[in-house]
C-alpha positions as a printed Julia matrix, in Angstrom:
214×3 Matrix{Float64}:
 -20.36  -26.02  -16.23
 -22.33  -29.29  -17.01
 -22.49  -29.97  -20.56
 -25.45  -30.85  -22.57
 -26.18  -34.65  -21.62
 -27.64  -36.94  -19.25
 -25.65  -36.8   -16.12
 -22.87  -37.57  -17.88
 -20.24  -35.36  -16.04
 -19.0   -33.31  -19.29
 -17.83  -29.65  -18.86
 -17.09  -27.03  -20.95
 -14.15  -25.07  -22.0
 -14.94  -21.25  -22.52
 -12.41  -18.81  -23.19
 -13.5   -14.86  -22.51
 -11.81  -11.93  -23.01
 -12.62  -10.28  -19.42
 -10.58  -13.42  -18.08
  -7.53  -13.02  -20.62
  -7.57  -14.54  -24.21
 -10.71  -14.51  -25.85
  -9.67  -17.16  -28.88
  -7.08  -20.29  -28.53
  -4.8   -20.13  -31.17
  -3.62  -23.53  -31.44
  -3.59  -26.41  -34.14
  -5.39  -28.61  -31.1
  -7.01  -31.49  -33.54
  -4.67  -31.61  -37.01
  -6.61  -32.29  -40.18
  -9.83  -30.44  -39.26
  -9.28  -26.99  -40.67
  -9.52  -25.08  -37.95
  -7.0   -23.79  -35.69
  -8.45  -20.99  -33.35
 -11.45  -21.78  -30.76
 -12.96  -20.17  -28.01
 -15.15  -22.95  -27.08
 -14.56  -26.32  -26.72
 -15.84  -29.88  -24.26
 -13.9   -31.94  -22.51
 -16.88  -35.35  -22.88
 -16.47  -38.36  -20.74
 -18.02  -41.91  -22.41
 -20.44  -42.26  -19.98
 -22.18  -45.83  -21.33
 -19.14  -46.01  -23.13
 -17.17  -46.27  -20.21
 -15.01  -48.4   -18.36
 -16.3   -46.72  -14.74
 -19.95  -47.16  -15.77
 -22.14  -47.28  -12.58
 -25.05  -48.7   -14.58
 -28.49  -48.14  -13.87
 -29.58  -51.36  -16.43
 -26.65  -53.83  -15.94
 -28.55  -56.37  -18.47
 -27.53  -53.17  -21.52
 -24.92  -50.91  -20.3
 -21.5   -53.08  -19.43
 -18.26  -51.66  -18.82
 -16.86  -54.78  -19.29
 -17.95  -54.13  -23.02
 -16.98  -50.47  -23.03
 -14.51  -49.13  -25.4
 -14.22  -45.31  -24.93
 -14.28  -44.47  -28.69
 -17.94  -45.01  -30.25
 -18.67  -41.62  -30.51
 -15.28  -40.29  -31.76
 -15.38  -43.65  -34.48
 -18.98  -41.95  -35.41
 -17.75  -38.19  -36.12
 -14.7   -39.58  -37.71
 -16.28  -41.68  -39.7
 -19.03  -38.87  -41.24
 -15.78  -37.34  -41.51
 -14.18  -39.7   -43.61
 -17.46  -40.07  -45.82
 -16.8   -36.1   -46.67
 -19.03  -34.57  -44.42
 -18.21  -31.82  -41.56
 -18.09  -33.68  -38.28
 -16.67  -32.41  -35.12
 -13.25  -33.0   -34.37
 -11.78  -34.49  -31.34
  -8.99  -35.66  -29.53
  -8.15  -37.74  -26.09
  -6.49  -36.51  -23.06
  -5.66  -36.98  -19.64
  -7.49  -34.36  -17.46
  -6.84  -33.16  -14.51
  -8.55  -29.98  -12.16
  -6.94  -28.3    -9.88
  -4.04  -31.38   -9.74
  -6.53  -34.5    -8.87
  -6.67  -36.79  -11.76
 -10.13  -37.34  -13.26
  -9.24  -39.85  -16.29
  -9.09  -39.8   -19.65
 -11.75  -37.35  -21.61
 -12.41  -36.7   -25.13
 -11.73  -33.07  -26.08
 -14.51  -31.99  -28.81
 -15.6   -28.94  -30.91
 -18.77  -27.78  -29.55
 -21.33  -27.37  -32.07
 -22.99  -23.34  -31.9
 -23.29  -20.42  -34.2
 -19.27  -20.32  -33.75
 -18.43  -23.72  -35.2
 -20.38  -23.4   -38.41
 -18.89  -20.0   -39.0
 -15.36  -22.03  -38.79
 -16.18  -24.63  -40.93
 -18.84  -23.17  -43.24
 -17.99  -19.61  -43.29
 -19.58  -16.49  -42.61
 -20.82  -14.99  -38.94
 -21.73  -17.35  -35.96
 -24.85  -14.75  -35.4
 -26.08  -15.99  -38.74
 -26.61  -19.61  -38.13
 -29.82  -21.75  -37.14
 -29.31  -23.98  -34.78
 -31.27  -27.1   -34.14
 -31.15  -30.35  -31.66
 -32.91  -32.94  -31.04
 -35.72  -32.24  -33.29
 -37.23  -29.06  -31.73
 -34.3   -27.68  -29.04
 -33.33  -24.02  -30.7
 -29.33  -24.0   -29.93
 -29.26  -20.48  -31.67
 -30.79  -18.25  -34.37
 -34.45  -18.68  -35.22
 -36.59  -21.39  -36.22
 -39.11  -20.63  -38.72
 -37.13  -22.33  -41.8
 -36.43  -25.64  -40.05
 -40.46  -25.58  -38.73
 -41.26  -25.25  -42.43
 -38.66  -28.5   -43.04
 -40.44  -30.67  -40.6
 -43.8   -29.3   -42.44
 -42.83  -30.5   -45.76
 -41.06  -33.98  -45.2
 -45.03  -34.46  -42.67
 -46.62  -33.69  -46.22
 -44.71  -36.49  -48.06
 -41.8   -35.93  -50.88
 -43.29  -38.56  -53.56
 -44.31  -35.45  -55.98
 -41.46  -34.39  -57.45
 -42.16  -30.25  -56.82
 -42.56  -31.57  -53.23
 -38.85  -33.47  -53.4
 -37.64  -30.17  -55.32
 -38.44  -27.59  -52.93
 -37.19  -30.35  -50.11
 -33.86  -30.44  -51.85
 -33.6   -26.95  -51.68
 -33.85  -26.5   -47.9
 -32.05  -29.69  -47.37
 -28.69  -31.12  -48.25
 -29.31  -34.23  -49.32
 -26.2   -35.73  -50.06
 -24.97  -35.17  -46.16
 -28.65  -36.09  -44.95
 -27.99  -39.4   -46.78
 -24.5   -39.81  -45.66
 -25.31  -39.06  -42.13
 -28.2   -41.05  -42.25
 -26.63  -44.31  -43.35
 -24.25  -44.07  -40.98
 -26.02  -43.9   -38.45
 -28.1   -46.58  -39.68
 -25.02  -49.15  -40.19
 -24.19  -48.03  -37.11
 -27.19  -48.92  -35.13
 -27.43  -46.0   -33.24
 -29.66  -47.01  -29.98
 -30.08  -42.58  -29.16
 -31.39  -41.6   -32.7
 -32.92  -40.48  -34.34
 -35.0   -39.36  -31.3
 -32.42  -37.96  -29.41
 -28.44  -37.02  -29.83
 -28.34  -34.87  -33.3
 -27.79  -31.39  -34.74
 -29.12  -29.35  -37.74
 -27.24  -25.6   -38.79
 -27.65  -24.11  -41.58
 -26.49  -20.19  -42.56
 -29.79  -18.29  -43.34
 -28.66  -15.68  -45.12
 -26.11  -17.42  -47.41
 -27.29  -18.22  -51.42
 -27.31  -21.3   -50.6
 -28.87  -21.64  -47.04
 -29.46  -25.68  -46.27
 -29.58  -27.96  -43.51
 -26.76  -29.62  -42.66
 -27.02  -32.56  -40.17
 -24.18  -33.33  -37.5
 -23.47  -36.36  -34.89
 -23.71  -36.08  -31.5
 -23.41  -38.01  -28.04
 -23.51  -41.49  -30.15
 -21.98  -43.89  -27.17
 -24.75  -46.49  -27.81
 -23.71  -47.81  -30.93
 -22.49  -51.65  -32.75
């Protein structure tokens, strides 16, 4: 199936257990910490692409395409310390015709947090895109957008902000994304999880579909 994008010709990877193997055991992107997935995208680079049919040839180029501004962006948070997902490149090819080269990803849902942040995938929030519910429920993250709309300069404000909120990642991601000069953000092209029932039950903000970057 399509994934989540703008035309952009991604599909999906799910592995059930009516169809044999419900999990795929296999250490597919070293380094990450995980090692068993039953969902995963195969993502083509779309503006960042050398086959670009552009619909604003002035902007989009595939003459200045690369293929790797999105991975550079997750690896990158990565890098900085933060939980980013993890990808690789391959050669694809369904049912023996040869569709190019595609960037196998985590998909972020209730099932990636619990691999990377413990816990059960039921009990995750899941936010895009401002206002998209992925998964879970919303109230806590409507209460979020409720107190950064009130302002932070009192300092019970900024308290009770820092304890919904990770800061440290927020700021990480942020200026990253900021050095970066991310044309799809911070509209458009994020994610925000957090674990509701954990102690310590925070946002944490991931990167997503950044192709329109430096």
């Amino acid at each position: 199936t399509a994934d989540d994008g703008f035309f952009d010709g991604g599909l999906r990877i799910a592995l059930r257990g009516e169809y044999g193997t419900s999990r795929l055991d296999y250490d597919l992107f070293p380094g990450c910490g995980v090692t068993a997935f039953d969902r995963l995208v195969l993502r083509p680079f779309f503006t960042d692409a050398w086959a670009l049919v552009s619909w604003d040839p002035a902007r989009y180029r595939p003459d200045d395409s690369v293929g790797f501004r999105d991975v550079w962006m997750k690896e990158s948070l990565r890098a900085m310390g933060q939980p980013s997902p993890a990808g690789s490149f391959v050669h694809l090819l369904v049912n023996g015709l040869y569709w190019g080269v595609y960037n196998l990803a985590e998909r972020i849902d209730g099932r990636f947090c619990a691999d990377h942040f413990g816990g059960r995938a039921e009990d995750y929030d899941v936010l895009a895109d401002f206002n998209e519910l992925k998964a879970g429920t919303r109230e806590a993250w409507d209460a979020v957008q409720a107190m950064a709309a009130a302002g932070l300069e009192d300092a019970a404000a900024y308290a009770a902000f820092a304890q919904q909120v990770d800061l440290v990642n927020l700021a990480d991601y942020t200026l990253l994304h900021l050095f970066a000069d991310c044309e799809d953000w911070p509209h458009h092209n994020w994610y925000a999880v957090r674990n509701r029932v954990a102690p310590d039950a925070r946002w944490r903000f991931l990167p997503w579909d950044q192709e329109i970057m430096l």
